[in-house]
N, C-alpha and C positions, 0 to 999 in steps of 0.2 A: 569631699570626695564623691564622683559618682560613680557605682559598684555597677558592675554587668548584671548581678543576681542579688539574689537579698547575701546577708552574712550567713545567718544560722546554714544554709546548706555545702555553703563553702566550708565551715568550720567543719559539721557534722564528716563531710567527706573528706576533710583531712588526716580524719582521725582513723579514718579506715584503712587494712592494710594496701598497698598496690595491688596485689593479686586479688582483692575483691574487686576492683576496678577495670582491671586491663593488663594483658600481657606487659605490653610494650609501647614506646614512645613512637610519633609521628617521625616517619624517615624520608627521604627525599627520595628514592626508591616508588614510594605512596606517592610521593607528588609529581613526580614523570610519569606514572602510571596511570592516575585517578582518569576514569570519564567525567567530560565536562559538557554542559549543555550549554547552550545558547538559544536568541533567536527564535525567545518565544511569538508567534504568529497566530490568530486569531481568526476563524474564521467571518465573514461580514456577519452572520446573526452571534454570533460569539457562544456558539456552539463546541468547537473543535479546535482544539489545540495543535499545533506542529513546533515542534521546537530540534533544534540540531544536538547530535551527540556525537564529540569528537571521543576516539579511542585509538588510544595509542600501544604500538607493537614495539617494546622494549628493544627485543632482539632484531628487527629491522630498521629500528630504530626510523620510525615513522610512524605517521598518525593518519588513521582515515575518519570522515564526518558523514553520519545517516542523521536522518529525518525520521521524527517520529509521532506519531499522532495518540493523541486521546478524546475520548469525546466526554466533555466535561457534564454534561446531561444527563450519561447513562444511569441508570437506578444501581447497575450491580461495582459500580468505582472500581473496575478492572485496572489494570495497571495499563501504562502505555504500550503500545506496539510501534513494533519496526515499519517504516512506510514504503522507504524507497529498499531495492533488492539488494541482498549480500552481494560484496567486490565493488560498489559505487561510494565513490567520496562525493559529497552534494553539498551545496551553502547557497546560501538566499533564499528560504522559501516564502511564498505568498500563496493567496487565494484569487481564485477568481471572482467576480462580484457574487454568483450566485453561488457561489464556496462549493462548489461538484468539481472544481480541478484543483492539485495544489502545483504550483512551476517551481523550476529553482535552477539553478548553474551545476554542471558539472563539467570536466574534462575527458569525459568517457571517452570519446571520438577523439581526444589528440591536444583539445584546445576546449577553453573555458564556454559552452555556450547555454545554450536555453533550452529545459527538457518540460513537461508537463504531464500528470498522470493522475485519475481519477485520484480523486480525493477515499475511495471505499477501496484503493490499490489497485495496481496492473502493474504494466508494463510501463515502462518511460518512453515517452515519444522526443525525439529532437525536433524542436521549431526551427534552431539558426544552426545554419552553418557559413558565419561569416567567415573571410580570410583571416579576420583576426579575433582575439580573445575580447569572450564579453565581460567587463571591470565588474560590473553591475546592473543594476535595472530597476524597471516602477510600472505595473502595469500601469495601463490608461482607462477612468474610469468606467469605462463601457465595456473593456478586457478585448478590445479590440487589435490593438496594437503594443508596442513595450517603449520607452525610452530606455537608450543605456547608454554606458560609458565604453568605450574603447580609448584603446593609446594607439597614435597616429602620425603622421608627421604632419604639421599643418598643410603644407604647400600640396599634400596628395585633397586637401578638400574633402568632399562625400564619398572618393574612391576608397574605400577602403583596400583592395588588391593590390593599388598604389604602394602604401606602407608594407604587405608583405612582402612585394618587388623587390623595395629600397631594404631592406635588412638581408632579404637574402644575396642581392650583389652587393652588399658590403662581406656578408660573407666569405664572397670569393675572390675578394681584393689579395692582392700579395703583400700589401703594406698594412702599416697596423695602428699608424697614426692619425689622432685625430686634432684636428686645427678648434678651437674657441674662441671665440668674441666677446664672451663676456661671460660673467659668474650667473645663474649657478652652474658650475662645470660637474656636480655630484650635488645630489643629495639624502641623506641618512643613511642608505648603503648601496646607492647604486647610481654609477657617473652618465651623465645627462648624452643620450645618442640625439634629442634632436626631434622626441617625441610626445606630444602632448597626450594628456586623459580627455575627450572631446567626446559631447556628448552627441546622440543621433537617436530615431525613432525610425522605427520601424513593422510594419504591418504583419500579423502573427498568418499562417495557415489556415485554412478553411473558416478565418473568422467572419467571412459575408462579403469583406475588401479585397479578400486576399485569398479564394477559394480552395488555391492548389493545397493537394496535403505535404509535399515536398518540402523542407527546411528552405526561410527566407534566407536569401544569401545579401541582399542589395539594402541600402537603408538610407535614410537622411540626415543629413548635415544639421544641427541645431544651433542656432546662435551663431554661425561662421563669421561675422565678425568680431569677436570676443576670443581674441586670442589668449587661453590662459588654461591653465587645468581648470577640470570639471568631470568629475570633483576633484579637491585639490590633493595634492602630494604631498607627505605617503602615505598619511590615513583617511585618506578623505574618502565618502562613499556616497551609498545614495540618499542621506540625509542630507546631501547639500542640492536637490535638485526635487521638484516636485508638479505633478499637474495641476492645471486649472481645471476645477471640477467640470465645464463644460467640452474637458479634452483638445479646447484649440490653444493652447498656448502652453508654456511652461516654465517657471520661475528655477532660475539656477543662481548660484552663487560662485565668483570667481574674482579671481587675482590676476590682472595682465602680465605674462610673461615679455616681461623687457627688461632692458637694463636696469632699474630700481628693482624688481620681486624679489632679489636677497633680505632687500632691507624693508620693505614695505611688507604692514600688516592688513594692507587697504582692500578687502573681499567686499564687494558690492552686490547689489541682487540683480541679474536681468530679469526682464521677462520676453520671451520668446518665439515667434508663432510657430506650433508643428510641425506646419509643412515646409520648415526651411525658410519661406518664401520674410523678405523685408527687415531691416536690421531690428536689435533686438533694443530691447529700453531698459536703459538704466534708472531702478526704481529708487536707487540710494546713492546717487552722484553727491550727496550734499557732507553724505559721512565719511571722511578721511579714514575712519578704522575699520573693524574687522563686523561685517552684514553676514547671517548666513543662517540656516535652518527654517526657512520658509514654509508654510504648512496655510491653504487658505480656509476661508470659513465655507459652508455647505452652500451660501450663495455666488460664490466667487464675488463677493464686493469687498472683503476685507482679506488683506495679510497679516497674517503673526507670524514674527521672526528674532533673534536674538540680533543684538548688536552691543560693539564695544564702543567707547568715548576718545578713548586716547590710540593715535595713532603709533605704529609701534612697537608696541608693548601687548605679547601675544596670552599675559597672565591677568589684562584686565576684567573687570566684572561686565559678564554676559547681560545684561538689560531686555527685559521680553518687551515688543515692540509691535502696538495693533496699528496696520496702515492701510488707510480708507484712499483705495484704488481707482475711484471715480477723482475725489478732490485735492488727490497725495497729502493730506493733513497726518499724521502722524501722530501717538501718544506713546509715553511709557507706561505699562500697564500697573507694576506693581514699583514704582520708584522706592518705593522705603523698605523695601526686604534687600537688607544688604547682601545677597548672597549671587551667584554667577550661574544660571542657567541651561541647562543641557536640553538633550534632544527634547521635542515640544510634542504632545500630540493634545489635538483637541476632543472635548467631550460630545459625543452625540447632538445634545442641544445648542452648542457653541455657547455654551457659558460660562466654561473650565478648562483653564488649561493646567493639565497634565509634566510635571518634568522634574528631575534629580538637580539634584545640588549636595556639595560637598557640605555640611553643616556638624561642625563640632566633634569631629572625628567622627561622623557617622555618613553615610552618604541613603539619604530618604530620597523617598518618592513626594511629592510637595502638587497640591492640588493649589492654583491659582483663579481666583475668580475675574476673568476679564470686564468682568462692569465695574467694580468695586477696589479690583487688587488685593485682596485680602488673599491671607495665605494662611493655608491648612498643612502641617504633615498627614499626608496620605497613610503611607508606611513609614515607620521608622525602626530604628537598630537596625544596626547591620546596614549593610549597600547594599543597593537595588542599581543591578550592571542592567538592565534593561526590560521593556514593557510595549505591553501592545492592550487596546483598548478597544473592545467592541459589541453592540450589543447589551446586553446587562452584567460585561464578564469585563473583566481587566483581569491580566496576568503578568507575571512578574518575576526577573528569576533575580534572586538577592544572598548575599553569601556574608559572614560575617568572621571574627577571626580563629573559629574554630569548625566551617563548614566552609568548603568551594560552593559555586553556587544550585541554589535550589531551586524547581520550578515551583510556582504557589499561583493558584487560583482565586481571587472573589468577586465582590462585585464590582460594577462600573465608579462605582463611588468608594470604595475599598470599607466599606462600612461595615460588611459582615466579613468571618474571623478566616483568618490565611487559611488555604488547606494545600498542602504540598504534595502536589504531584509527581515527584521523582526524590529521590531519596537523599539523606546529609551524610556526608563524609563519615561522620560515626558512625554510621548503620552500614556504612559500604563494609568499613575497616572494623569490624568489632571488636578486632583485638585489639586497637589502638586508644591508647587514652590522651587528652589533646591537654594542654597546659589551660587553666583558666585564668582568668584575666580580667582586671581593674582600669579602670580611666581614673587619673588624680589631674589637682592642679595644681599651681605653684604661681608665684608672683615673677616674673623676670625682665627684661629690659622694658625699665620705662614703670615699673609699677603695675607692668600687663598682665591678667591672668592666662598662664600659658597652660595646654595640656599635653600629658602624655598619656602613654600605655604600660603597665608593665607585666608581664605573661608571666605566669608559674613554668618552672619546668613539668615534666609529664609526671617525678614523679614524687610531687612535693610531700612533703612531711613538716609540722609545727617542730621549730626548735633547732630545724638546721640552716646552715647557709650554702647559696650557693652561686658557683662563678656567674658570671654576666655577661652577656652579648648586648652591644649598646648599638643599637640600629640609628643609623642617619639618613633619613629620605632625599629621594633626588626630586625634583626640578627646578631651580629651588622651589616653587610654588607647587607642593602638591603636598600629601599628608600619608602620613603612617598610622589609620585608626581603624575603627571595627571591620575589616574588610581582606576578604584572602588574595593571596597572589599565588602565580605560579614563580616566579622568581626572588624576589626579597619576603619569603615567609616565615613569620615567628615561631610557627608551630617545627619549623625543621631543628630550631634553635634549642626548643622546648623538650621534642622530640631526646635531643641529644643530651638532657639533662641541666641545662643551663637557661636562668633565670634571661629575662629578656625587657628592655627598657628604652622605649620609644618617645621621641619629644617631639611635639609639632612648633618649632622653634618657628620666630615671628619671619612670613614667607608662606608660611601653609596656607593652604585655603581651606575655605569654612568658618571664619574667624571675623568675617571683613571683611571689604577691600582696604583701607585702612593697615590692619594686621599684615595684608597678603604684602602692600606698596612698600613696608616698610624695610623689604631685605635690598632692595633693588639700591645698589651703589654702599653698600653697606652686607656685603659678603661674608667678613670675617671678624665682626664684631657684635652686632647686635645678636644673629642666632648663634651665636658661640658664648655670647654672655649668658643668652638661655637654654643651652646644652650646659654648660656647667651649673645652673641656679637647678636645671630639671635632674641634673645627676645629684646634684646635693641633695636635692627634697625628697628623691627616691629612694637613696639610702638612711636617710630620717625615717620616711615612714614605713618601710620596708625593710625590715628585719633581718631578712633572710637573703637580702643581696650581699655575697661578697665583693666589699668593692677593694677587695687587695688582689681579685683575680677577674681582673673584668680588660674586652679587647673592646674596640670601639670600628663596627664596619662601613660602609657607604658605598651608592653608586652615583653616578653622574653628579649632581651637585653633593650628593654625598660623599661620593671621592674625591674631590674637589675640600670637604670640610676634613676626611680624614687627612690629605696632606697638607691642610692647614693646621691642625690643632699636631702635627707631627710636630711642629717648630714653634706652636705656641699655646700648647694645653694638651705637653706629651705627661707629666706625671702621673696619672691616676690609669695605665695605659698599660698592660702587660703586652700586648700586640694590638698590631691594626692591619685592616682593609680594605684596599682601597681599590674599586671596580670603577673602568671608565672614568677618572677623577681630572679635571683640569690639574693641570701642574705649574704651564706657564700662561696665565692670563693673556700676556702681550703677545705669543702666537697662538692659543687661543682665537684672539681676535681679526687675525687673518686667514687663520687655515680650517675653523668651520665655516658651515654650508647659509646656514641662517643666520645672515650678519647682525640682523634686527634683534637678538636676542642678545647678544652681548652687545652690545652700542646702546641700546637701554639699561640693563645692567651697569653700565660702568660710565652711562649717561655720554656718551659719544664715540668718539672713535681712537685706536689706537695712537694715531698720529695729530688727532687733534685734541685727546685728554691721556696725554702717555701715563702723566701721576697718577689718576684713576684707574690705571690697569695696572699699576706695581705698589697699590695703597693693600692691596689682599691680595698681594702674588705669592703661593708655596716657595716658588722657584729661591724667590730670596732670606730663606729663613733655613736652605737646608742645611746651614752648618750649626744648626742646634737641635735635628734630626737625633733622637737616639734609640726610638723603639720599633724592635721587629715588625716588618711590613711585608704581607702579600699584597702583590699587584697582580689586578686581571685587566686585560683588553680585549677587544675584539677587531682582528684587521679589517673588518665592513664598517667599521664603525666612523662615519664621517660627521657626523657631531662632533664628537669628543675624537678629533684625531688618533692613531694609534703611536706616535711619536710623543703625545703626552706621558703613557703609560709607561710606553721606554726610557722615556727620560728620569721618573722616578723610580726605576727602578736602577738606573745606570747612578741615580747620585745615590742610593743607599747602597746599591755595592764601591762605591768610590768613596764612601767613609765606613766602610767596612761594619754594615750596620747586618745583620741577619735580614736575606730576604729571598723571596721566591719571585720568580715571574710565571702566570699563567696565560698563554699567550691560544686564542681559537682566532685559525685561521679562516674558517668560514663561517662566524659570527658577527654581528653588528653592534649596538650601541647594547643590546640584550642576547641573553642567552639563549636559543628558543630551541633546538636539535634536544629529544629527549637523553640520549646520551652523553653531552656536552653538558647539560644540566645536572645529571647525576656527577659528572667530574667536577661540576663545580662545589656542590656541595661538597662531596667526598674530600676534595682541595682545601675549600673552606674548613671544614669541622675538624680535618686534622692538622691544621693550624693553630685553631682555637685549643684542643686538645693538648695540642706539644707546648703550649707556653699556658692555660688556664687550668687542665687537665682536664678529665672528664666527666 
């Protein structure tokens, strides 16, 4: 077993009354509410910090984001200050090279653009007022000019005005249809007008090129042969695009929008000249799969970048990838660290690369050494959602399953000790006491050591028992370990009293690629065999679970598992939940957006492996359905159709089973409206309540 803490202080504090500890339990209330930071930013001498702090207004139900600075230098460790002015929502901040400005996006003037303002504070100046909204950006290293992203229609080219044209006289059409040619017609919550993310550069104000003080309005075309998002869609940002440190060229990463991008995982790297001007080169035509996160070295002769192996398949293992520019020779840097890769930054000297990975329910920070490949955890426990590296500073903001995240300070080399610059969840909420919480393992399909989690309620005591909420992760490749959310959180569970038990059923990542490959055509049996071996083992070693009053909840793949185990591992089950859940495999397969996920999954195509989509269909099992079910959807939700969710819940009211439908009409595949959040809990808990108690 490995324990979060040692024993003695767990016990000791068990023994103490609750009212020495804490009013009260973690509510969902605290979790629509909490401030949350992001987007820690580093100044070039690694001086000064900027990082974003969103704050959300309950009763407007809306959230606005400032910018905030500290200077990590100072002798007198003042707490951070506000940067940008009261009534400004702001995201993306940087520095300028000689760090005396900090820029960032806001929508003040109407539309998303480019403001910048003394780094010692002022006033905001707008740089861009294009016709359309700025996606993102990257300064260029001289801080001369910006790359960014806009959505566009191809055919308007470098006009940007073009694209404003066409949207607003479609506006004033009398008719309301629109004709398609091909899939993708939507994707994840919003159906396809016709408009690409394309990237362009642009020369800033009084930068020496570009004298006038007036907002650039005009910009250029980058890569214009390379018809495809950049960055891609829907979460793609400016880590998929980056400068060549000498400022003439620029390496992006993209997917051809044509008839195959449903199914195709094939992201390739261009590299691209500035000024628009000669087509762009493809530096990874040789890789079938997914190229992407480019970052070059301080001489521009080498790229580092992630890449996948197998085409397709969007949960394969990221591979860090050094390629020498001059002779395209290629290496993999660390081939024997079985683990998958995230955002990359490099060290100072270029002899480190920097970057997260999901690892053993923990998600660290991981120092790589590009000559050698040997691999260091940088930081570990707890996730580290993000970092910036500069100077003799690295920062990092990392949250774990009893804090949202925290900013923390040290050195470039993380050698000397965290120091936390903005506060933990328990310092915000004093009143609040948070469940604590163990990592176990167990043996499960195949003789694999599997891990879970299982969380105390808030307000545990030796010698009693208490109901269970039985968490099932969604993608299926992703994990349920030391790490907070705002959406599926343990501590809401905890908060309400009830014990909480988490399996990272074979599928998760951090484990393997191996572990991860193995759910893939294999749905509803292998991690089902280790949801039931990690429910057995939990209530073996864990005392205090009642498993005569335990519900079992999920979203996306895990609502997909809750209406699987409804028809084939309903006993141990007083209720269930099932968020976003496939239900019919076989429309499934035609009516989401990203064909390539299920055509892997189920190892081909509806019509060309029908067996394989009704070998772990719900649909077919629900006449051995007997236990009360909440169902939630979202009608933006184009992933996970919303006619899935209807359907489950039309065949438990048509066997007369107890059930509810929670149905948001302006939600997606997640919950994200502060309001709609707190209804979801509120929904949830008093569910769990009416059939587990409280």
């Amino acid at each position: 077993m490995i324990f979060h803490r040692a024993l003695l202080p767990l016990v000791l504090a068990s023994l103490l009354p609750t009212s020495a500890l804490a009013a009260r339990g973690f509510e969902a209330r605290d979790l629509a509410t909490l401030d949350r930071v992001s987007s820690p930013t580093l100044s070039p001498d690694g001086r000064k910090v900027v990082f974003a702090k969103r704050t959300v207004d309950l009763a407007a139900n809306k959230a606005t984001t400032s910018l905030w600075i500290e200077d990590l230098f100072a002798r007198d460790a003042a707490p951070p200050v506000r940067l940008t002015p009261e009534g400004w929502s702001v995201n993306s901040p940087s520095f300028s090279p000689d760090g005396g400005t900090v820029y960032f996006l806001s929508a003040k003037s109407g539309s998303s653009q480019l403001y910048a303002m003394p780094t010692a504070g002022g006033t905001p100046t707008q740089l861009t007022d294009f016709p359309v909204d700025v996606g993102s950006y990257k300064l260029s290293p001289d801080g001369t000019r910006i790359a960014f992203h806009a959505e566009v229609f191809p055919d308007c080219a470098g006009d940007l005005a073009c694209s404003k044209r066409r949207l607003e006289e479609r506006g004033q059409r009398k008719s309301s249809g629109v004709l398609f040619e091909r899939v993708f017609i939507r994707h994840w919550d919003a159906w396809n007008d016709g408009r690409l993310n394309r990237l362009f550069v642009a020369t800033l104000p009084g930068s020496g090129r570009n004298g006038e003080a007036k907002p650039v309005a005009a910009a250029t075309l980058v890569g214009a042969d390379v018809i495809g998002d950049v960055p891609s869609k829907p979460f793609g940002d400016a880590s998929e695009y980056t400068w060549a440190p000498d400022g003439r060229s620029l390496v992006f990463s993209a997917r051809l929008a044509d008839a195959k991008e449903p199914t195709s995982t094939n992201f390739d790297l261009y590299q691209a000249a500035a000024d628009g001007r000669g087509a762009a080169k493809n530096l990874t035509a040789d890789n079938p799969a997914w190229d992407t996160g480019a970052t070059f070295a301080a001489d521009g002769k080498t790229l580092y970048y992630r890449a996948m192996k197998r085409p397709g398949f969007e949960a394969d293992r990221f591979a860090l990838i050094a390629l020498d520019l001059a002779s395209g020779q290629r290496r993999e840097i660390a081939p024997n660290w079985d683990r998958s890769a995230e955002t990359i930054v490099l060290s100072a000297d270029g002899r480190t690369l920097y970057t997260t990975a999901t690892d053993l329910g923990e998600h660290p920070l991981f120092a790589v050494d590009v000559a050698s490949g040997a691999v260091r955890k940088a930081v570990g426990e707890g996730s580290v959602s993000a970092f910036d590296l500069a100077g003799p500073t690295l920062v990092l903001t990392r949250n774990t399953l009893k804090t949202g995240d925290v900013l923390y300070a040290t050195s470039a080399d993380a050698s000397a000790p965290l120091r936390a610059i903005t506060p933990a969840t328990g310092e915000v909420l004093k009143d609040v006491a948070f469940g604590d919480f163990e990592q176990f393992s167990f043996k499960g399909w195949n003789g694999d050591t599997v891990y879970g989690y299982v969380v105390k309620p808030w307000n545990y005591a030796e010698g009693r028992k208490y109901p269970v909420a039985f968490l099932i992760h969604g993608g299926p490749q992703g994990s349920f370990g030391n790490g907070w959310s705002y959406r599926w959180n343990p501590q809401t569970y905890a908060g309400q009293g009830y014990a909480v038990v988490m399996i990272d059923f074979h599928g998760s990542t951090g484990y393997g690629q191996a572990f991860t490959d193995a759910i893939s055509q294999h749905w509803g049996d292998r991690p089902l065999e280790d949801l039931q071996k990690g429910w057995a083992a939990a209530q073996k070693r864990y005392r205090f679970l009642d498993g005569d009053k335990a519900c079992a909840l999920g979203a996306s793949y895990g609502g997909f598992m809750v209406n699987w185990i409804a028809g084939n591992w309903n006993a141990p089950w007083k209720c269930l939940v099932s968020h976003d859940g496939v239900f019919d495999q076989r429309m499934m397969g035609y009516a989401t957006e990203e064909l390539w996920f299920t055509e892997w999954e189920n190892g081909g195509t509806p019509f060309d492996k029908p067996a394989n989509y009704e070998k772990f269909n719900p649909v077919n099992h629900v006449d051995r359905w007997r236990v009360p079910m909440l169902v939630i959807h979202g009608q933006q939700d184009f992933r996970i159709p919303v006619e899935q969710g209807i359907g489950v819940f039309t065949a438990l009211q048509r066997r007369g089973i107890e059930s509810q439908f929670l149905y948001f009409p302006d939600e997606n595949h997640w919950v994200l409206k502060p309001q709609n959040s707190v209804q979801w809990h509120d929904t949830v808990n008093a569910w769990l309540k009416k059939h587990i108690g409280p």
